[in-house]
C-alpha positions in Angstrom: 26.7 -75.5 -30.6 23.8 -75.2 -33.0 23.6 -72.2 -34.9 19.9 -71.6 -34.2 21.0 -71.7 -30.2 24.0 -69.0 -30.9 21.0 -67.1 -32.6 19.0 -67.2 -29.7 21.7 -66.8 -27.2 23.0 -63.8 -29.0 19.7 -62.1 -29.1 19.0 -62.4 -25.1 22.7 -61.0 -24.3 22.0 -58.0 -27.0 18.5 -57.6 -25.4 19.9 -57.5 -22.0 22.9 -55.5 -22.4 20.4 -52.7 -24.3 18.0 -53.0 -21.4 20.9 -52.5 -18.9 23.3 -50.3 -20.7 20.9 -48.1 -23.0 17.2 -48.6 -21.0 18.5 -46.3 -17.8 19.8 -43.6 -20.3 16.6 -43.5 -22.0 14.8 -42.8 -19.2 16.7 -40.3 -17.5 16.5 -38.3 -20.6 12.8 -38.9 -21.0 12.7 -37.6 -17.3 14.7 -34.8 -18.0 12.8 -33.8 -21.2 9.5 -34.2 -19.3 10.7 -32.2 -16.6 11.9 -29.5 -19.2 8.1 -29.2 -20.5 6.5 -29.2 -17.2 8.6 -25.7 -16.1 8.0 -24.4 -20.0 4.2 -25.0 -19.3 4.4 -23.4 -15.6 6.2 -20.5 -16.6 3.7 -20.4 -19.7 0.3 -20.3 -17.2 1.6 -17.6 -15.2 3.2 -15.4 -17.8 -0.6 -16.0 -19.3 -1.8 -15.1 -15.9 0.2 -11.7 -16.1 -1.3 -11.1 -19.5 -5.0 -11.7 -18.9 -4.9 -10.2 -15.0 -3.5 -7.2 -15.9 -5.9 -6.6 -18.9 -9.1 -7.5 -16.3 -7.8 -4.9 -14.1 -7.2 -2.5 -17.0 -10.3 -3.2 -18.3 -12.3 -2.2 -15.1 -10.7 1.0 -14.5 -11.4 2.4 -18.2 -13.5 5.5 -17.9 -17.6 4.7 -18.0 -16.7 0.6 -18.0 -18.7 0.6 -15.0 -20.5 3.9 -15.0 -22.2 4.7 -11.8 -22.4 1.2 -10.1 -25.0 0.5 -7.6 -23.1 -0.2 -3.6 -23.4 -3.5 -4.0 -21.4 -3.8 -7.6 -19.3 -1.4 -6.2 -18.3 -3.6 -3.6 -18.3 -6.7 -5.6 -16.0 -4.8 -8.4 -13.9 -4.1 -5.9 -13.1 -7.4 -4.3 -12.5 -8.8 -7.8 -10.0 -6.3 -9.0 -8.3 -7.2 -5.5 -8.6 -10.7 -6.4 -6.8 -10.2 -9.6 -4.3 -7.6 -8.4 -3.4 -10.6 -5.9 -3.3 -13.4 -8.7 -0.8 -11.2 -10.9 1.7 -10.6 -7.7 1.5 -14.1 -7.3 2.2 -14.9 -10.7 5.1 -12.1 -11.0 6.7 -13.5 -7.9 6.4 -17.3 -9.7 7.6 -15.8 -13.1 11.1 -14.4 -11.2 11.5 -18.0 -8.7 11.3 -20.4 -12.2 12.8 -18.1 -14.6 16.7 -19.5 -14.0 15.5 -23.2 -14.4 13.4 -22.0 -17.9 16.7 -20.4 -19.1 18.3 -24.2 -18.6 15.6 -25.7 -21.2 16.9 -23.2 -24.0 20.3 -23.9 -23.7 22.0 -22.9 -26.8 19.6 -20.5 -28.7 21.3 -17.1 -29.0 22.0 -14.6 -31.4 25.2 -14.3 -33.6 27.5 -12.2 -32.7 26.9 -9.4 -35.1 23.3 -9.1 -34.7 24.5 -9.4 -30.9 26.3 -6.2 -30.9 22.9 -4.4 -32.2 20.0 -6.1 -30.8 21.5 -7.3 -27.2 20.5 -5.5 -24.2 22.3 -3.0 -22.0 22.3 -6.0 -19.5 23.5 -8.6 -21.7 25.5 -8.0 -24.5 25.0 -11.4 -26.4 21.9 -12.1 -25.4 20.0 -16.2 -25.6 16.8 -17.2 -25.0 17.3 -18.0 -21.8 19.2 -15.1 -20.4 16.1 -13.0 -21.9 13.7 -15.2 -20.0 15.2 -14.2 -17.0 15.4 -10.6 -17.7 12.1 -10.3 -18.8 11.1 -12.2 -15.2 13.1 -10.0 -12.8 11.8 -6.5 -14.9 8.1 -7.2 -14.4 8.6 -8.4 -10.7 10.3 -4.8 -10.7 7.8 -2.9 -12.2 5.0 -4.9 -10.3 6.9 -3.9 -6.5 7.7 -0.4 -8.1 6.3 2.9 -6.9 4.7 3.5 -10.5 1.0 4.0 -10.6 -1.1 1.3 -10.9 -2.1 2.1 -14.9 1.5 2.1 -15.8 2.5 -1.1 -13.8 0.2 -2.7 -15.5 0.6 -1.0 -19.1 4.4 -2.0 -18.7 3.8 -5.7 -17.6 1.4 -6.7 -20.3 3.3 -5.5 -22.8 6.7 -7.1 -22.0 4.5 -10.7 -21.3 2.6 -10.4 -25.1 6.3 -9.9 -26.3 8.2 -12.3 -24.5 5.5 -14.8 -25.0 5.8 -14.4 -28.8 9.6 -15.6 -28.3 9.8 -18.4 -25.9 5.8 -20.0 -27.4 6.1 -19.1 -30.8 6.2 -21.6 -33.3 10.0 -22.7 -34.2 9.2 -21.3 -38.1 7.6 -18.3 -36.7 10.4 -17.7 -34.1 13.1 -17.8 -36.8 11.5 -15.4 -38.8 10.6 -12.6 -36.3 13.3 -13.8 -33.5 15.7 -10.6 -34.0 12.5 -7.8 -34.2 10.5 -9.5 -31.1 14.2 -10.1 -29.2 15.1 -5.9 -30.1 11.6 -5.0 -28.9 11.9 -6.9 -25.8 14.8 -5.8 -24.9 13.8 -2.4 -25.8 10.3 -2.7 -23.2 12.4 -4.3 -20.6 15.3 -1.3 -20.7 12.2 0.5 -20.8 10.7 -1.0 -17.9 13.6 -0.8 -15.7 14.4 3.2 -16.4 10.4 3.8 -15.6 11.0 2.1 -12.1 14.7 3.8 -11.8 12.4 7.4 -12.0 9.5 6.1 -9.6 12.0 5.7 -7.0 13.9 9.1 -7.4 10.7 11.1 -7.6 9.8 9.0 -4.2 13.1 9.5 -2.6 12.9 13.0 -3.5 9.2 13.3 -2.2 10.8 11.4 1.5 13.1 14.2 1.2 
């Protein structure tokens, strides 16, 4: 046999065998990664959601924002700080649904051990990107279906989303650089978060009483 037909013949089987062997793999990892971004970017929009509702709402109730409104602005002021109040329960309920899958796309970034042992939460004592994801999720659903007033919900909820947001969006650079303050403050809002609601529902027990 020639050698230019080997050539050739050795160049379609390694072309096919790539496009059979290697091609599939490819592309379920290019699925997989694309899937990965979509529920980074979903959990992104509403955690912005979060973020920007609650400071609307926040906004409209300061003292002399809207100072002696006619009826009619009255009423529409109303419906819209409804409207938002709706949009962030939505987006709190979405937060706490996708927050396991999130916690799958950061798979391995965690603290060591000694930093661990002083920065990890009272719920988790080595603590990962993921695991904080989630922790951050179910504490402001908490705090959103909490007895607190409507001030603090939404003092608590903003806070811990500006926070979180800073670890899971940041820049990789600027996440390695402030990783362990903005993972101890989180942790620190969310513990915070959780003991506000623990006291909400004494007091209310206590009031049922």
């Amino acid at each position: 046999m020639p050698a230019w037909l080997t050539s050739i013949l050795v160049a379609i089987a390694t072309t096919l065998a790539t496009q059979l062997l290697v091609g599939p793999r490819l592309e379920a990892r290019n699925r997989r990664i694309q899937a990965a971004h979509q529920i980074r970017d979903k959990f992104l929009d509403n955690l912005l959601l979060v973020m920007t509702a609650g400071e609307q709402v926040r906004v409209l109730d300061l003292p002399g924002s809207a100072a002696s409104p006619a009826q009619h602005m009255r009423a529409v002021l109303g419906s819209e700080k409804k409207r938002w109040l709706g949009n962030l329960d939505d987006a709190t309920q979405v937060l706490v649904d996708i927050a396991p899958q999130l916690a799958l796309t950061y798979p391995g970034i965690r603290l060591p051990a000694r930093m661990a042992r002083q920065y990890g939460s009272s719920f988790n004592a080595n603590p990962s990107l993921g695991s904080t994801a989630i922790e951050y999720a179910v504490a402001v659903r908490l705090v959103w279906l909490s007895n607190l007033p409507l001030a603090r919900r939404l003092e608590l909820v903003t806070a811990l989303s500006g926070t979180i947001k800073e670890i899971l969006y940041a820049r990789p650079s600027r996440r390695a650089f402030r990783f362990v303050s903005n993972l101890a403050e989180v942790n620190h809002l969310i513990a915070e978060a959780i003991e506000s609601v623990a006291k909400s529902d004494s007091v209310a027990g206590e009031d049922g009483d």
